[in-house]
N, CA, C and O atoms as a CHARMM CRD file, in Angstrom:
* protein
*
  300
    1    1 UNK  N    -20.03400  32.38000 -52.62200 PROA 1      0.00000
    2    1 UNK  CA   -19.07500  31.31300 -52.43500 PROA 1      0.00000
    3    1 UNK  C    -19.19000  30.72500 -51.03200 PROA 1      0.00000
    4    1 UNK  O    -18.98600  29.51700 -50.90400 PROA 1      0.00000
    5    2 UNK  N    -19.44400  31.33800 -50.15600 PROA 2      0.00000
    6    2 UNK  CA   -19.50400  30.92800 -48.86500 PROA 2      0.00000
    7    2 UNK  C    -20.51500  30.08400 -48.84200 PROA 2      0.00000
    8    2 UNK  O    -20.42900  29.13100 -48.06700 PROA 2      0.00000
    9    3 UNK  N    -21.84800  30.25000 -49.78100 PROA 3      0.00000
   10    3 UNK  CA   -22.93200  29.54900 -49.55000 PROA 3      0.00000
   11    3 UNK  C    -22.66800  27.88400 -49.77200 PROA 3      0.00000
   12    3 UNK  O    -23.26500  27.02300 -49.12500 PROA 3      0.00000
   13    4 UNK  N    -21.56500  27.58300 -50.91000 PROA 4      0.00000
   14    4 UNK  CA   -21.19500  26.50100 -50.99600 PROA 4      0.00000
   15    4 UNK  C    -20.34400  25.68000 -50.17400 PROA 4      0.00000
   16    4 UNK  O    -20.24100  24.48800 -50.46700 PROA 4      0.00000
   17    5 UNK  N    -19.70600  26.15900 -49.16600 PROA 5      0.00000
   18    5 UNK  CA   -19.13400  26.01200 -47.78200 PROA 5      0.00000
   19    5 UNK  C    -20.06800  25.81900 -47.47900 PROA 5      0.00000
   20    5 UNK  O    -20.53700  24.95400 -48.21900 PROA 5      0.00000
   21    6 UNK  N    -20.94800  26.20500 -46.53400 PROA 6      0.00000
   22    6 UNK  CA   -22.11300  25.71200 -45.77500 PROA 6      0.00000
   23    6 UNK  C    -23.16500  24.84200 -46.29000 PROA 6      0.00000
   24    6 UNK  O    -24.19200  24.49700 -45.70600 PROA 6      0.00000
   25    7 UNK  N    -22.86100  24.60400 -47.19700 PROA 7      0.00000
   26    7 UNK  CA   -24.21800  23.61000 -48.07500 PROA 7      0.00000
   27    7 UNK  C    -23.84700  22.10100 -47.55500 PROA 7      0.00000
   28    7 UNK  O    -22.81300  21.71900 -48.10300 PROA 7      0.00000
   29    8 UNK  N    -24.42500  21.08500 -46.60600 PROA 8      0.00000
   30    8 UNK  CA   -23.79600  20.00400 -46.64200 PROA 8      0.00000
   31    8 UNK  C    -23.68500  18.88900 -47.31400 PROA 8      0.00000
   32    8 UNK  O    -23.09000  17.88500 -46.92200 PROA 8      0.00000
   33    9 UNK  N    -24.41000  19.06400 -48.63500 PROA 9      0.00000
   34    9 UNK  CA   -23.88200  18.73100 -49.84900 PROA 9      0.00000
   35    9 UNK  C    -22.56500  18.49300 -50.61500 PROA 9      0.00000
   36    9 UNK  O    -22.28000  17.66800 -51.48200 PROA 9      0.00000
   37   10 UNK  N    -21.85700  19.46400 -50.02900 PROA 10     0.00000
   38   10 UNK  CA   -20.56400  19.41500 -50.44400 PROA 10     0.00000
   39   10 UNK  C    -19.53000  19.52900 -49.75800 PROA 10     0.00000
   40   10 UNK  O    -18.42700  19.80800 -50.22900 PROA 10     0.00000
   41   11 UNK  N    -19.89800  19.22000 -47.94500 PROA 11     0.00000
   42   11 UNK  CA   -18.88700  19.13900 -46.76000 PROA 11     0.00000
   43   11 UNK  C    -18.07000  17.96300 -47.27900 PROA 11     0.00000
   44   11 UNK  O    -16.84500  18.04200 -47.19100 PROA 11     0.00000
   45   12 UNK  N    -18.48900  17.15300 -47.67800 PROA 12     0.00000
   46   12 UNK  CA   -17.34600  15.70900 -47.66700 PROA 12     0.00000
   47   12 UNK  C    -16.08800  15.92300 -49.12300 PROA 12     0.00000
   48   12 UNK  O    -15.01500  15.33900 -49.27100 PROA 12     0.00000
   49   13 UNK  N    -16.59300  16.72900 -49.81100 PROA 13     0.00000
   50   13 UNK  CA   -15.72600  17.47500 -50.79800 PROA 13     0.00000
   51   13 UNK  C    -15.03000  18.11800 -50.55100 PROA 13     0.00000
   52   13 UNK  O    -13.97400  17.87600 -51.13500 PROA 13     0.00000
   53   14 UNK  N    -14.98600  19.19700 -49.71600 PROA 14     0.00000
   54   14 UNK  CA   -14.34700  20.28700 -49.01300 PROA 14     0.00000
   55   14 UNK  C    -13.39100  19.62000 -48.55600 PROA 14     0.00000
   56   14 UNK  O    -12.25900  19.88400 -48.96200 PROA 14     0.00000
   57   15 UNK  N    -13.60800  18.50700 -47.52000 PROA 15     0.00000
   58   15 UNK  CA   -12.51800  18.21900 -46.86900 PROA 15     0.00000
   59   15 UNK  C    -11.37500  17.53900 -47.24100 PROA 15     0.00000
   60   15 UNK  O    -10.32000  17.47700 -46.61000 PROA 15     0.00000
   61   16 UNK  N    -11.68300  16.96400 -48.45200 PROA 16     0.00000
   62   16 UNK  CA   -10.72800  15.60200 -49.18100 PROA 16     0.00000
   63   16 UNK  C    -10.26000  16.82500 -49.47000 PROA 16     0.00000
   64   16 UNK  O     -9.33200  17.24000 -48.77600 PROA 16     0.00000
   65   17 UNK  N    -10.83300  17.74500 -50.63800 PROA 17     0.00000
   66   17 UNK  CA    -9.62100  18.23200 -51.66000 PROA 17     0.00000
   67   17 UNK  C     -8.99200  19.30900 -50.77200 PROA 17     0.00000
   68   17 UNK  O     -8.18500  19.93600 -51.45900 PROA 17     0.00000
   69   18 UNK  N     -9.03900  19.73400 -49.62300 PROA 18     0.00000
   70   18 UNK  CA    -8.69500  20.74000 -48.70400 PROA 18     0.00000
   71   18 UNK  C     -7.32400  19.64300 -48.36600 PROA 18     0.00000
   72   18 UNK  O     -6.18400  19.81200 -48.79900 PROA 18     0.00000
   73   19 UNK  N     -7.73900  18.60300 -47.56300 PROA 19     0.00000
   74   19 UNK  CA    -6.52400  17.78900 -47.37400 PROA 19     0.00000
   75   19 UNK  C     -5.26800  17.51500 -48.20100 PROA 19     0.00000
   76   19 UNK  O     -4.09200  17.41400 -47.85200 PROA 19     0.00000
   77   20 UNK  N     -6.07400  17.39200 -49.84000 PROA 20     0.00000
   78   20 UNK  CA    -5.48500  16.82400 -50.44900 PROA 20     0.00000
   79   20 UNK  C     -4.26100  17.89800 -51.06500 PROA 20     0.00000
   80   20 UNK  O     -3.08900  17.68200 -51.37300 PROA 20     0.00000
   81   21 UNK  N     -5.07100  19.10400 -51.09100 PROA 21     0.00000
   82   21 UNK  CA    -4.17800  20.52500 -51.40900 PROA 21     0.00000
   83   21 UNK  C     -3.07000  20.66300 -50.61800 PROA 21     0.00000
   84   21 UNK  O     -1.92600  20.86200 -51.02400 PROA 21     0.00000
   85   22 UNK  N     -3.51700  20.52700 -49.19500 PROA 22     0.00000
   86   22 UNK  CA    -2.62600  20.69200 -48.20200 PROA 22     0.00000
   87   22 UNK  C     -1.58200  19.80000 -48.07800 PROA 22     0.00000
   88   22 UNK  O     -0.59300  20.44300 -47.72600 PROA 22     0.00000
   89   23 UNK  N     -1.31000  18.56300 -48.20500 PROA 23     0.00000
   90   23 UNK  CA    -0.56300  17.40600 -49.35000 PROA 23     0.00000
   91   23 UNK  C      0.24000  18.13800 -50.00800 PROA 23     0.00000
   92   23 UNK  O      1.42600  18.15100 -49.67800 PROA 23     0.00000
   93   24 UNK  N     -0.12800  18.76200 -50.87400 PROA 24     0.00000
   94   24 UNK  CA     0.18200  18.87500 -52.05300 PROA 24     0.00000
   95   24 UNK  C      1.38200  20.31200 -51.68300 PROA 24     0.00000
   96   24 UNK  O      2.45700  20.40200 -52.27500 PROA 24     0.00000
   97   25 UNK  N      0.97600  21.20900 -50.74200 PROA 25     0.00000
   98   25 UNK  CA     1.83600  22.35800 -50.48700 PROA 25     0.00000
   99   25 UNK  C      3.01400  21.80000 -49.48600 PROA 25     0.00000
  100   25 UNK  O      4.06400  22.42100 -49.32600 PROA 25     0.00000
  101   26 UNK  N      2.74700  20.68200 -48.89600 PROA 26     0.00000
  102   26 UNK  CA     3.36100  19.93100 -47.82400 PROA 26     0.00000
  103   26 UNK  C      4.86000  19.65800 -48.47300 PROA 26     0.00000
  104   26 UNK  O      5.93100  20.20400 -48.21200 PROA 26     0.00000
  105   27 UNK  N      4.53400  18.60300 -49.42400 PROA 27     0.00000
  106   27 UNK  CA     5.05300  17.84500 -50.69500 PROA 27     0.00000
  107   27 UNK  C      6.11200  19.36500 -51.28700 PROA 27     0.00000
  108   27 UNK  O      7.33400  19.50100 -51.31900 PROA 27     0.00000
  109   28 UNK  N      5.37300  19.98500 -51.55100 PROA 28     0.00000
  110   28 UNK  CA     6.36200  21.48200 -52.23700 PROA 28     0.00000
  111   28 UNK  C      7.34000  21.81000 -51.66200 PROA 28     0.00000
  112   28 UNK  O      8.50100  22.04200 -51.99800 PROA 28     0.00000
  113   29 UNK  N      6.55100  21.82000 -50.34300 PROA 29     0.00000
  114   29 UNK  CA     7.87300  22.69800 -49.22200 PROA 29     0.00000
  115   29 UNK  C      9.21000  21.69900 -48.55000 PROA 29     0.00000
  116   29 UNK  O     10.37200  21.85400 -48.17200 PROA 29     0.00000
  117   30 UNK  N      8.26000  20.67700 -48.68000 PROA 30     0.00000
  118   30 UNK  CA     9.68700  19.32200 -48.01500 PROA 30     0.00000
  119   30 UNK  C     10.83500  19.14600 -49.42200 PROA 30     0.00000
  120   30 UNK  O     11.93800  18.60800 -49.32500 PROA 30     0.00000
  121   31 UNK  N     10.30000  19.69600 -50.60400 PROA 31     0.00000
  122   31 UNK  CA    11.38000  18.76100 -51.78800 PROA 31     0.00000
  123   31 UNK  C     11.99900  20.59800 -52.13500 PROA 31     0.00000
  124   31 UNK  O     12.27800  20.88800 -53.29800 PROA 31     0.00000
  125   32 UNK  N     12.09200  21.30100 -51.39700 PROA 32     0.00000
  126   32 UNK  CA    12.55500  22.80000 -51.54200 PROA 32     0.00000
  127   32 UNK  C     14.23500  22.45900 -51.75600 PROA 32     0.00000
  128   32 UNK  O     15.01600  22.58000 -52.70000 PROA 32     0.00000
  129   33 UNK  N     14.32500  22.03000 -50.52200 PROA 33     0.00000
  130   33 UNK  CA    15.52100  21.86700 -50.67100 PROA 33     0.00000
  131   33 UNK  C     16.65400  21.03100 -51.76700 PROA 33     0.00000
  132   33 UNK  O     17.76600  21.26100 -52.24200 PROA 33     0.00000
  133   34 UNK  N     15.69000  20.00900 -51.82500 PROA 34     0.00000
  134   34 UNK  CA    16.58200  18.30800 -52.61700 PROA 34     0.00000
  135   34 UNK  C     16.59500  19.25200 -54.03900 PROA 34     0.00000
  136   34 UNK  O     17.54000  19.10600 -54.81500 PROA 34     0.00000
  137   35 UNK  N     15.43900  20.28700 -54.36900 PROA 35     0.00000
  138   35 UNK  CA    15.78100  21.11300 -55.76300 PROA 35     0.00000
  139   35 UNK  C     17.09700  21.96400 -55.86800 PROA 35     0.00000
  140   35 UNK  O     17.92300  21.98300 -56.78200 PROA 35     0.00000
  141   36 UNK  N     17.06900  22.72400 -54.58400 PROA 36     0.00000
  142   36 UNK  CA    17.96700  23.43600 -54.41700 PROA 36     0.00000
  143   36 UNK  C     19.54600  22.69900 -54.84600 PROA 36     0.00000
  144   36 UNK  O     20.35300  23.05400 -55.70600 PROA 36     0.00000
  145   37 UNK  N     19.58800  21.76400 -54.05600 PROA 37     0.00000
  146   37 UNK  CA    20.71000  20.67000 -53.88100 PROA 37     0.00000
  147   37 UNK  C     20.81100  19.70100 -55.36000 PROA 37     0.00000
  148   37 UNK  O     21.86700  19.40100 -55.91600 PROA 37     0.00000
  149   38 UNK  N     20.27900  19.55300 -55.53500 PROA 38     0.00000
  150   38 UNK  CA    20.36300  19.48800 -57.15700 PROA 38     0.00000
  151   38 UNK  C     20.73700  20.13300 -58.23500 PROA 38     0.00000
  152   38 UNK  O     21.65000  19.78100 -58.98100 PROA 38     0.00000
  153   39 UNK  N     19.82100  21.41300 -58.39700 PROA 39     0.00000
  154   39 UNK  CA    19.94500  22.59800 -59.50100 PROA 39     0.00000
  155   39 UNK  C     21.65200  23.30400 -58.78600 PROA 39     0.00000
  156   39 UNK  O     22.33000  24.20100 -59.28700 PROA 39     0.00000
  157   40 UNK  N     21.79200  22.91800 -58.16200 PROA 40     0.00000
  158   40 UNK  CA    23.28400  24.20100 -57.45800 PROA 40     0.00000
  159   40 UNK  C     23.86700  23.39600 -57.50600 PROA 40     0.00000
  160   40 UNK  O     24.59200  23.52100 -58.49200 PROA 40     0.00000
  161   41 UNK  N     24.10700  22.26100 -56.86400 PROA 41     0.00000
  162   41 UNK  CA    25.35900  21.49000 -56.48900 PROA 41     0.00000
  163   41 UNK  C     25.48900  20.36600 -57.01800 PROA 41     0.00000
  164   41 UNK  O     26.49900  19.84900 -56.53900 PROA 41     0.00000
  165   42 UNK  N     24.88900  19.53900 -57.93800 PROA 42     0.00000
  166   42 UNK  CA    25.05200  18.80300 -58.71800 PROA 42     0.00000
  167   42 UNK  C     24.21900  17.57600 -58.12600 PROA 42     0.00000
  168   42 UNK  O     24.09400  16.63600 -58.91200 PROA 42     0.00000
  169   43 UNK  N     23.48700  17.39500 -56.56500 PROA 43     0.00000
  170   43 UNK  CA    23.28900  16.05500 -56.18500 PROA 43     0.00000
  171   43 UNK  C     22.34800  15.36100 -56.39000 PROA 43     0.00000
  172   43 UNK  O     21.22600  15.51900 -55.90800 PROA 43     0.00000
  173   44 UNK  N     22.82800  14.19100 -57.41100 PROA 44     0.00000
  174   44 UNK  CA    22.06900  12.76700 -57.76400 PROA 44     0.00000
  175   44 UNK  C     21.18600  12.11600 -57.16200 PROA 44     0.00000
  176   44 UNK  O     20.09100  11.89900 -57.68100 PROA 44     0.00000
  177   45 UNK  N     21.55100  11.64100 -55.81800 PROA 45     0.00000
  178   45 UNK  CA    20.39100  11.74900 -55.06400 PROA 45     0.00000
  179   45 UNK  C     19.25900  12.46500 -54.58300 PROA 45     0.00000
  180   45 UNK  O     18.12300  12.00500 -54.45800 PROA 45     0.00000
  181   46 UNK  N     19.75300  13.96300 -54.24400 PROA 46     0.00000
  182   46 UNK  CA    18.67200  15.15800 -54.33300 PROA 46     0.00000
  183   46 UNK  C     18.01500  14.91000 -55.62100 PROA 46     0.00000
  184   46 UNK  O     16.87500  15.35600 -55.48900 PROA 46     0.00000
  185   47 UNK  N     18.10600  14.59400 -56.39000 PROA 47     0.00000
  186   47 UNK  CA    17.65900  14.58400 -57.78900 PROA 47     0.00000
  187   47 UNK  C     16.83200  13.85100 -57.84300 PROA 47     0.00000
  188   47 UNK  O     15.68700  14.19800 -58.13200 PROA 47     0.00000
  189   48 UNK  N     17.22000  12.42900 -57.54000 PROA 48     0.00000
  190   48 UNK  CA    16.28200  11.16900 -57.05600 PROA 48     0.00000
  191   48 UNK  C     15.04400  11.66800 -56.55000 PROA 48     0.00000
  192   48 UNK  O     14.10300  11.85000 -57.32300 PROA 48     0.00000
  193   49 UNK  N     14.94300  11.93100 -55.21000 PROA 49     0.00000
  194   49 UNK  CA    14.41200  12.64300 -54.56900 PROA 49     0.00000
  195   49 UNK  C     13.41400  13.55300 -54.66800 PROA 49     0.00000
  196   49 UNK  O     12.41200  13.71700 -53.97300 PROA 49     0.00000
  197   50 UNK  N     13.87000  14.19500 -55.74600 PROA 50     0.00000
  198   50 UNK  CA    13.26400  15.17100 -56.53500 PROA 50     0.00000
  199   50 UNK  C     12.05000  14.38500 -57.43800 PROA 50     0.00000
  200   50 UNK  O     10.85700  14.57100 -57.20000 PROA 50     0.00000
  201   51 UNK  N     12.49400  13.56400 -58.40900 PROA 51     0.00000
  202   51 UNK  CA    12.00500  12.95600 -59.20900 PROA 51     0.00000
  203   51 UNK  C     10.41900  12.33600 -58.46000 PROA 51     0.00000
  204   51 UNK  O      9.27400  12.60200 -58.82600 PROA 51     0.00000
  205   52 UNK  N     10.86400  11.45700 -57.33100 PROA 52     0.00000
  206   52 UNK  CA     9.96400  10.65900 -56.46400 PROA 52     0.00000
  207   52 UNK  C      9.01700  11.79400 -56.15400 PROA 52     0.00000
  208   52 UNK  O      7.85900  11.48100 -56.43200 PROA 52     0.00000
  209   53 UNK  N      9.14800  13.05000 -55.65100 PROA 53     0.00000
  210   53 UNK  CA     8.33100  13.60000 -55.13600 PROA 53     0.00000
  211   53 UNK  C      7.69600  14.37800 -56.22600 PROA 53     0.00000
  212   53 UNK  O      6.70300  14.77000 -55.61200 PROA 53     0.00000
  213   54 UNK  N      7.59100  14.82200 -57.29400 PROA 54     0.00000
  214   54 UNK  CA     7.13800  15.29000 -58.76400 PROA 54     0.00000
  215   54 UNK  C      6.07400  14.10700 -58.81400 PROA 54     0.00000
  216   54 UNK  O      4.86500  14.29100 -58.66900 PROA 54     0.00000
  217   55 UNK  N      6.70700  12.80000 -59.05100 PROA 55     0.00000
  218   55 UNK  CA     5.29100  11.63200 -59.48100 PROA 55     0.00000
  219   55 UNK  C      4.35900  12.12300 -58.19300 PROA 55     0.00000
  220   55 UNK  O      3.22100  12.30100 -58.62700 PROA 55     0.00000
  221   56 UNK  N      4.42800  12.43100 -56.64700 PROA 56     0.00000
  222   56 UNK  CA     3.46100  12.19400 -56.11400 PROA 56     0.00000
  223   56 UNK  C      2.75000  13.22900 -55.86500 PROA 56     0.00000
  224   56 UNK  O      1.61700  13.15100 -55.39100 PROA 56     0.00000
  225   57 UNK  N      3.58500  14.78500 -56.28200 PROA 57     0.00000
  226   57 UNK  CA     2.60600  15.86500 -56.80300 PROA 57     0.00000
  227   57 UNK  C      1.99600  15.50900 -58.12700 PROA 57     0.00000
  228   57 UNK  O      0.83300  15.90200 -58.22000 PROA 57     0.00000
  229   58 UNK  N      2.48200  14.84200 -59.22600 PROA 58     0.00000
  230   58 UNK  CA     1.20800  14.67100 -60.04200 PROA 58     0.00000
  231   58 UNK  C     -0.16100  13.42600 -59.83100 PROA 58     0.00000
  232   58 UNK  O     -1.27500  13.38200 -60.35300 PROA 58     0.00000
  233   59 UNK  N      0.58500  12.42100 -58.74000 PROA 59     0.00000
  234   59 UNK  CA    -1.12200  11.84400 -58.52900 PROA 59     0.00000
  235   59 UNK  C     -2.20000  13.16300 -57.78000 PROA 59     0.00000
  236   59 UNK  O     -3.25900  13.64300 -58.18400 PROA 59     0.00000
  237   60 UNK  N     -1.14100  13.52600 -56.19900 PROA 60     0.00000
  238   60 UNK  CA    -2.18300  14.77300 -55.77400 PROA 60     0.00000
  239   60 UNK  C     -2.93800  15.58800 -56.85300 PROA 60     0.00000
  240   60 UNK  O     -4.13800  15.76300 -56.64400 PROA 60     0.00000
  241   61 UNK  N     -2.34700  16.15700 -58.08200 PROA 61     0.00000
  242   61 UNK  CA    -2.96300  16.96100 -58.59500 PROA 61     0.00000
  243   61 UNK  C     -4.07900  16.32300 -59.31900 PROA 61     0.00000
  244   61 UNK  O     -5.07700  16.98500 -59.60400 PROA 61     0.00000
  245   62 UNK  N     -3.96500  15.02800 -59.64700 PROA 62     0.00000
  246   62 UNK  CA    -4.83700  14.22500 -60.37200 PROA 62     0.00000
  247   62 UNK  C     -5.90000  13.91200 -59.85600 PROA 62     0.00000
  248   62 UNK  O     -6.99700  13.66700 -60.35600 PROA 62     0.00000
  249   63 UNK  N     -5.39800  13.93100 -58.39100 PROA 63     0.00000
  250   63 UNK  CA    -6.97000  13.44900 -57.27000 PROA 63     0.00000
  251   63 UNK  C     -7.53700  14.76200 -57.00800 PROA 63     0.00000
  252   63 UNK  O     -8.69500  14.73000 -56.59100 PROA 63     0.00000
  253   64 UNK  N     -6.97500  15.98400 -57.15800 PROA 64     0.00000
  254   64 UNK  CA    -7.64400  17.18400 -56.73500 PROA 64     0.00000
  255   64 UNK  C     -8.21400  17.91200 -58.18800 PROA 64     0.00000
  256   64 UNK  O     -8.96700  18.88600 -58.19700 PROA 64     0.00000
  257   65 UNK  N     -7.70300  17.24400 -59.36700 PROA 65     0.00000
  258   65 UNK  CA    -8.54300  17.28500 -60.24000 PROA 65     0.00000
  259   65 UNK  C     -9.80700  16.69400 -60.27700 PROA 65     0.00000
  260   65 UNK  O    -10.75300  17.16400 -60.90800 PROA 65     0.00000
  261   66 UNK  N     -9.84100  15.67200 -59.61500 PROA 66     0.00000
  262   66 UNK  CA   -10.87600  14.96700 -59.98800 PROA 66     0.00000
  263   66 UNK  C    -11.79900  15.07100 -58.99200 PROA 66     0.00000
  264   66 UNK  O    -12.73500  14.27400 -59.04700 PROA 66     0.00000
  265   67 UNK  N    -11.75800  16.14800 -57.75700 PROA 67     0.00000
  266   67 UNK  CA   -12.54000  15.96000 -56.60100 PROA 67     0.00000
  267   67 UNK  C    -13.17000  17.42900 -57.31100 PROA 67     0.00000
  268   67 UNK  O    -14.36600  17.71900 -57.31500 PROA 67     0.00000
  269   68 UNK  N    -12.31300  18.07900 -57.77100 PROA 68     0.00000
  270   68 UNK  CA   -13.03400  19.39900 -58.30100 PROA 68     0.00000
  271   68 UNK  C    -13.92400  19.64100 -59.19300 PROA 68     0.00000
  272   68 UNK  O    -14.78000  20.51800 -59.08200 PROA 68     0.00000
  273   69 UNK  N    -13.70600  18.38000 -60.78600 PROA 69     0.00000
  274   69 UNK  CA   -14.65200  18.18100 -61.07600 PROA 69     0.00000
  275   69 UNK  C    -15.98000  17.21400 -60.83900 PROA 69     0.00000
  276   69 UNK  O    -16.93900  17.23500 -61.61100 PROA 69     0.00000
  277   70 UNK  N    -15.91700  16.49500 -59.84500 PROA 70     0.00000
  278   70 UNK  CA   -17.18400  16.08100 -59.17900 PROA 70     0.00000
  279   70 UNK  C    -17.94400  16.86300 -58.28400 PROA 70     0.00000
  280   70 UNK  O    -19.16500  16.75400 -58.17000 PROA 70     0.00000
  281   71 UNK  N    -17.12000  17.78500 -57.54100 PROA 71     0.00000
  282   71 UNK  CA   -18.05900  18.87300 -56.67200 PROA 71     0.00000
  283   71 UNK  C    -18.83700  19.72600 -57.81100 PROA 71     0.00000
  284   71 UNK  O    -20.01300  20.08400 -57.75200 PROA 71     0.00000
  285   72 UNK  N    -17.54900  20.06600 -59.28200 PROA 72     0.00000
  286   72 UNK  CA   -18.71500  21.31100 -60.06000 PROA 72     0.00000
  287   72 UNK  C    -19.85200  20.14800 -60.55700 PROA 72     0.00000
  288   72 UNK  O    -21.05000  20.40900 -60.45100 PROA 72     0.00000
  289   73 UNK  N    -19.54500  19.27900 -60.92400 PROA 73     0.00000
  290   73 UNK  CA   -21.06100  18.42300 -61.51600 PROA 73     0.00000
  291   73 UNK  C    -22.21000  17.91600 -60.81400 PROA 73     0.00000
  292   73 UNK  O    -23.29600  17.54200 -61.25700 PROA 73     0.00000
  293   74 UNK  N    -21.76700  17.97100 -59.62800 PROA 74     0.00000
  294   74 UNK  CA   -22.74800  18.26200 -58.43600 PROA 74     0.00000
  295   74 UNK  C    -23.67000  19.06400 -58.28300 PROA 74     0.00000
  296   74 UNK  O    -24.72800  18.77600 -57.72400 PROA 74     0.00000
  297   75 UNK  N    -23.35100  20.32300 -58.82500 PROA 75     0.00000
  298   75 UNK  CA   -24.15400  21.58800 -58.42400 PROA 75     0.00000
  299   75 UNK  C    -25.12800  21.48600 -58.88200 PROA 75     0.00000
  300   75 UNK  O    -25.97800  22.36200 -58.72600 PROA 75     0.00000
């Protein structure tokens, strides 16, 4: 596995979907709360909130789908 790290074949891959992951855990940890505040206390706006940030974990996941399968068809 490491060998594919060092291959520079697939440095410009690494880094998008590395970014894009990191996005994506970013995104998790900022909407922690607006769930919390929602599921417990009833708030509509947390909810909102909630909602907005779900659509933009599913483009992330869509772009880190799609960076993953272009690195495996690469090989």
């Amino acid at each position: 596995m490491n060998n594919l790290n060092q291959n520079s074949t697939f440095a410009p891959f690494k880094n998008i979907t590395m970014e894009n992951f990191q996005k994506l855990k970013e995104v998790i940890a900022a909407i922690e709360v607006d769930a919390a505040s929602f599921y417990d206390k009833g708030n509509k706006a947390a909810g909102t909130r909630l909602r907005n940030a779900m659509q933009q974990l599913k483009v992330l996941a869509t772009d880190i789908r799609k960076e993953v399968t272009e690195k495996k068809n690469a090989q």
